[in-house]
DSSP file (Angstrom, degrees, kcal/mol; ACC not computed):
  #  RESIDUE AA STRUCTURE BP1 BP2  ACC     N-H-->O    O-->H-N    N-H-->O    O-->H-N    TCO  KAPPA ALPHA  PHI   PSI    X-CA   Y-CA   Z-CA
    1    1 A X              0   0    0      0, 0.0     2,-0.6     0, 0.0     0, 0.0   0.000 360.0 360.0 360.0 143.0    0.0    0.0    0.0
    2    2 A X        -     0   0    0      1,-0.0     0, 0.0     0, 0.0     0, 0.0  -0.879 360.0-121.5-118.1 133.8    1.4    3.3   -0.8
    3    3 A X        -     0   0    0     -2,-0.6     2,-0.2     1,-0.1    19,-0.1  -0.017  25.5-125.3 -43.1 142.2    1.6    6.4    1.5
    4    4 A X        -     0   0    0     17,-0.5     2,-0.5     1,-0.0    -1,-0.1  -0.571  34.8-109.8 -79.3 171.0   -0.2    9.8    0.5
    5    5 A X        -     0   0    0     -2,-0.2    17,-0.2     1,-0.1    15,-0.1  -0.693  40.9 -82.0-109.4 141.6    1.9   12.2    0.5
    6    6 A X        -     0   0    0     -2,-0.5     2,-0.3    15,-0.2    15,-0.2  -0.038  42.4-167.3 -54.1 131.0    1.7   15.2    3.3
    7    7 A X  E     -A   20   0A   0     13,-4.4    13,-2.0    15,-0.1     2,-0.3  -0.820  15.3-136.3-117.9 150.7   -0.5   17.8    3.0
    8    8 A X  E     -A   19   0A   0     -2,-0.3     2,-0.3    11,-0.2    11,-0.2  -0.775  20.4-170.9-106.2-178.6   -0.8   21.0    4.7
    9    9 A X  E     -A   18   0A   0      9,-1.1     9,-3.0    -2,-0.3     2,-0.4  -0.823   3.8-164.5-141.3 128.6   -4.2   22.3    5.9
   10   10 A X  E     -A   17   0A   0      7,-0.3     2,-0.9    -2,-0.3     7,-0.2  -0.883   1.2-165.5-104.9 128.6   -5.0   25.6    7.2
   11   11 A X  E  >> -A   16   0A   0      5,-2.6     4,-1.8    -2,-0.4     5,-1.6  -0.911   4.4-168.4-129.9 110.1   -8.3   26.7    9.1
   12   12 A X  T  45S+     0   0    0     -2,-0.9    -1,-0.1     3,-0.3    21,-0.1   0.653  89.6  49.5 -30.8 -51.2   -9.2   30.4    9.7
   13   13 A X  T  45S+     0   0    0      1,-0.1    -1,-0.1     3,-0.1    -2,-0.1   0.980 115.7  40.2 -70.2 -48.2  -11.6   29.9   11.9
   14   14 A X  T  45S-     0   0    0      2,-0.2    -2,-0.2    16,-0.0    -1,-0.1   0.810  95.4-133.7 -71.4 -36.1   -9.7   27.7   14.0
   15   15 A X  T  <5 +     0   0    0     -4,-1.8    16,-0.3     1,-0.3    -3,-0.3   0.987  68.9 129.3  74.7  81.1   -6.3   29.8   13.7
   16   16 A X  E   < -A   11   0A   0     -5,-1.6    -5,-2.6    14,-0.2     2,-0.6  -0.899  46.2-169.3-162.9 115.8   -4.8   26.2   13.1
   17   17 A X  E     -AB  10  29A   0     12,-2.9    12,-2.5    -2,-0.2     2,-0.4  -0.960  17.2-166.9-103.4 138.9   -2.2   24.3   10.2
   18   18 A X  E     -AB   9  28A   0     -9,-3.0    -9,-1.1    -2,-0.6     2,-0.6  -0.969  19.7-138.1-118.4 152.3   -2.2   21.1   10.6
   19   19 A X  E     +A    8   0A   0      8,-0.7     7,-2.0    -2,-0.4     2,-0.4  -0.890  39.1 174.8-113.4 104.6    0.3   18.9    8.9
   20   20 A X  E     -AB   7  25A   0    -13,-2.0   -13,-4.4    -2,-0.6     5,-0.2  -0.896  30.1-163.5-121.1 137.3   -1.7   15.5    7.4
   21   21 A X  S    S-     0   0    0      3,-1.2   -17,-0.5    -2,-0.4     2,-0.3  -0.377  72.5 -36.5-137.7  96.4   -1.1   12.8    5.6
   22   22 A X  S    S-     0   0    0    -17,-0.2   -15,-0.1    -2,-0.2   -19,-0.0  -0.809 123.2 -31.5 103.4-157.9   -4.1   11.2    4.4
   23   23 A X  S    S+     0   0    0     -2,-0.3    -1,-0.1    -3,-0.1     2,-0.0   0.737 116.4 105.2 -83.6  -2.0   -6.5   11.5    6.9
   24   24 A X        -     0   0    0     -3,-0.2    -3,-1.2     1,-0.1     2,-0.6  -0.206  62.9-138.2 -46.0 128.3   -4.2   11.4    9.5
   25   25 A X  E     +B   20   0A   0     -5,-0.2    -5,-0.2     1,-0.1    -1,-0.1  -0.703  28.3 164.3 -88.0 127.4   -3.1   14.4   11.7
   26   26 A X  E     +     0   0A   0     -7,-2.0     2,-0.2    -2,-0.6    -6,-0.2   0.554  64.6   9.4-125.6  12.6    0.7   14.4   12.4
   27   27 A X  E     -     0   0A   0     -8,-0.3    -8,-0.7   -10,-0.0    -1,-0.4  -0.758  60.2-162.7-169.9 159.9    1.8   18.1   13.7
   28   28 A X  E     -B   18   0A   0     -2,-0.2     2,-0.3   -10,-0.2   -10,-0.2  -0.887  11.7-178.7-153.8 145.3   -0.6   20.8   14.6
   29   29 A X  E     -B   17   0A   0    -12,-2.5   -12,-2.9    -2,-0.2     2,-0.1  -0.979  29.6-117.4-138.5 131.9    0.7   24.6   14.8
   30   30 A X        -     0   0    0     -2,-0.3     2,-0.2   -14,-0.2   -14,-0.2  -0.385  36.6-174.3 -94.7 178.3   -1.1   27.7   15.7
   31   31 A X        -     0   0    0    -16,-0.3     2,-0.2   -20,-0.1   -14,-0.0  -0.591  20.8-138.5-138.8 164.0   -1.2   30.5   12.7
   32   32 A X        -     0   0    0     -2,-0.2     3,-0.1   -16,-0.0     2,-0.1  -0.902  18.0-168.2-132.0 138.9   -2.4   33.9   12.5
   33   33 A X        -     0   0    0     -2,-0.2     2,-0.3     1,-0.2     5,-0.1  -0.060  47.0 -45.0-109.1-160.5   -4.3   34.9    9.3
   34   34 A X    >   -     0   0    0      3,-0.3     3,-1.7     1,-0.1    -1,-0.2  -0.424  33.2-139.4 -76.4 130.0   -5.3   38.9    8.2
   35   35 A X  T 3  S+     0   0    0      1,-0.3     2,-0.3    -2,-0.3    -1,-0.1   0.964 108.7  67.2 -50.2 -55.0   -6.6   41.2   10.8
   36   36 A X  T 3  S-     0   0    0      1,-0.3    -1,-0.3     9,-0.2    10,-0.2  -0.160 103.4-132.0 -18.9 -18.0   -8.6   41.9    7.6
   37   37 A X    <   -     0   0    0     -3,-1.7    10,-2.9    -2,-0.3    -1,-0.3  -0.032  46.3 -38.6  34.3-131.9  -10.5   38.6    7.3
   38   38 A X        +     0   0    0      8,-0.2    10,-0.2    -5,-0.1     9,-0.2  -0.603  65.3 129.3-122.2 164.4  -10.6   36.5    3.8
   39   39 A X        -     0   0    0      7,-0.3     9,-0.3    -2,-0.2     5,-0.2  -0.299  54.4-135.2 149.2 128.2  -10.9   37.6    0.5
   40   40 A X        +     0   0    0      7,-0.2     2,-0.2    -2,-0.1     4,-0.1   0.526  66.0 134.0 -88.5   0.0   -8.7   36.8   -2.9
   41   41 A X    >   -     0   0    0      1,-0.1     3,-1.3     3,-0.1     4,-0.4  -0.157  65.2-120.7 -24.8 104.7   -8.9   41.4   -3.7
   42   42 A X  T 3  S+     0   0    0      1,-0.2    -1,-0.1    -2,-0.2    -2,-0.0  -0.394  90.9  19.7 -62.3 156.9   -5.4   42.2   -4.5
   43   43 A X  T 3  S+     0   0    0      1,-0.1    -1,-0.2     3,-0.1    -2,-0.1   0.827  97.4 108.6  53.5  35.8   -3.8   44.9   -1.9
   44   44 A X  S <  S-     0   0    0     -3,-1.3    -2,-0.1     2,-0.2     3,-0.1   0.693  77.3-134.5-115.0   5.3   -6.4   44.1    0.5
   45   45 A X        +     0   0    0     -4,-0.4     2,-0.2     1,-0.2   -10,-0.2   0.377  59.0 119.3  82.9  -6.2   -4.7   42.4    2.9
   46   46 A X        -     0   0    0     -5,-0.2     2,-1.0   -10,-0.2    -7,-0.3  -0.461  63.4 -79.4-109.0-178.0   -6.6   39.8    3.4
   47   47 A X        -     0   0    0    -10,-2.9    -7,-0.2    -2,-0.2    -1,-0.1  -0.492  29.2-142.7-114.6 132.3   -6.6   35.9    3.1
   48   48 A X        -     0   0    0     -2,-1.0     2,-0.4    -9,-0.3    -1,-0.1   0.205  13.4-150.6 -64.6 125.7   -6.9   34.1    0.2
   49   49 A X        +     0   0    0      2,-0.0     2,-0.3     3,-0.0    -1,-0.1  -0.790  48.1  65.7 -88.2 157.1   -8.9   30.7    0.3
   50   50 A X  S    S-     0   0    0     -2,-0.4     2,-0.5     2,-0.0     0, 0.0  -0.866  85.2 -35.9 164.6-154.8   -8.2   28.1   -1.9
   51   51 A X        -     0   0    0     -2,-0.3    -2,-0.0     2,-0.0     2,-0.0  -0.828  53.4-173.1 -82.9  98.0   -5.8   25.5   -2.9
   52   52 A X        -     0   0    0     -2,-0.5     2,-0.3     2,-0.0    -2,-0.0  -0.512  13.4-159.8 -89.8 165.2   -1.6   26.4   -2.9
   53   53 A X        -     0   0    0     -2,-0.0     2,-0.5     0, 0.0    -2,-0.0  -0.890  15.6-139.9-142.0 133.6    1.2   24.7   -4.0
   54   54 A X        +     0   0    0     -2,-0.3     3,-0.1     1,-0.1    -2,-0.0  -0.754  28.1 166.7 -87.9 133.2    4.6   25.7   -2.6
   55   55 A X        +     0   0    0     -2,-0.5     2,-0.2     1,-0.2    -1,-0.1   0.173  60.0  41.4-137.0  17.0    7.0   25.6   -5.1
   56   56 A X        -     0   0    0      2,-0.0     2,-0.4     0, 0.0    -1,-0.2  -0.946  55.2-151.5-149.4 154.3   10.2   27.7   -3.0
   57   57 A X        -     0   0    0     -2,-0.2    -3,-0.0    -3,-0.1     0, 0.0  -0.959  18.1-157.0-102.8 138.0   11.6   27.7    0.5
   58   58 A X              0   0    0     -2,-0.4    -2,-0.0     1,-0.2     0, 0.0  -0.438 360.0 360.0 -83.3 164.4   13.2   31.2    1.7
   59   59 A X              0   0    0      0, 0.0    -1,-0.2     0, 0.0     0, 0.0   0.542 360.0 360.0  49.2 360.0   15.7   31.2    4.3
């Protein structure tokens, strides 16, 4: 059987990421999202729902 691969998840409401793979929880970390609430408006400061894919690490 082959592992899924690790996912992150982020909840807003909760102020919560949690690090899963499959349905499994394996880390959980608390976040802060925009003062601002949600909303994909460019220059509004606030934070975008959807789907992400990280494709650099800084630092």
């Amino acid at each position: 059987m082959q592992k899924s691969r690790p996912h992150i998840q982020v909840s807003v409401h909760d102020q919560e990421l949690k690090l899963r793979r499959g349905r499994k929880i394996i880390r959980r970390y608390p976040v802060s999202t925009s003062r601002f609430g949600v909303g994909s408006k460019e220059n509004s400061h606030k934070t975008p729902l959807g789907k992400f894919r990280i494709s650099d690490k800084v630092g």
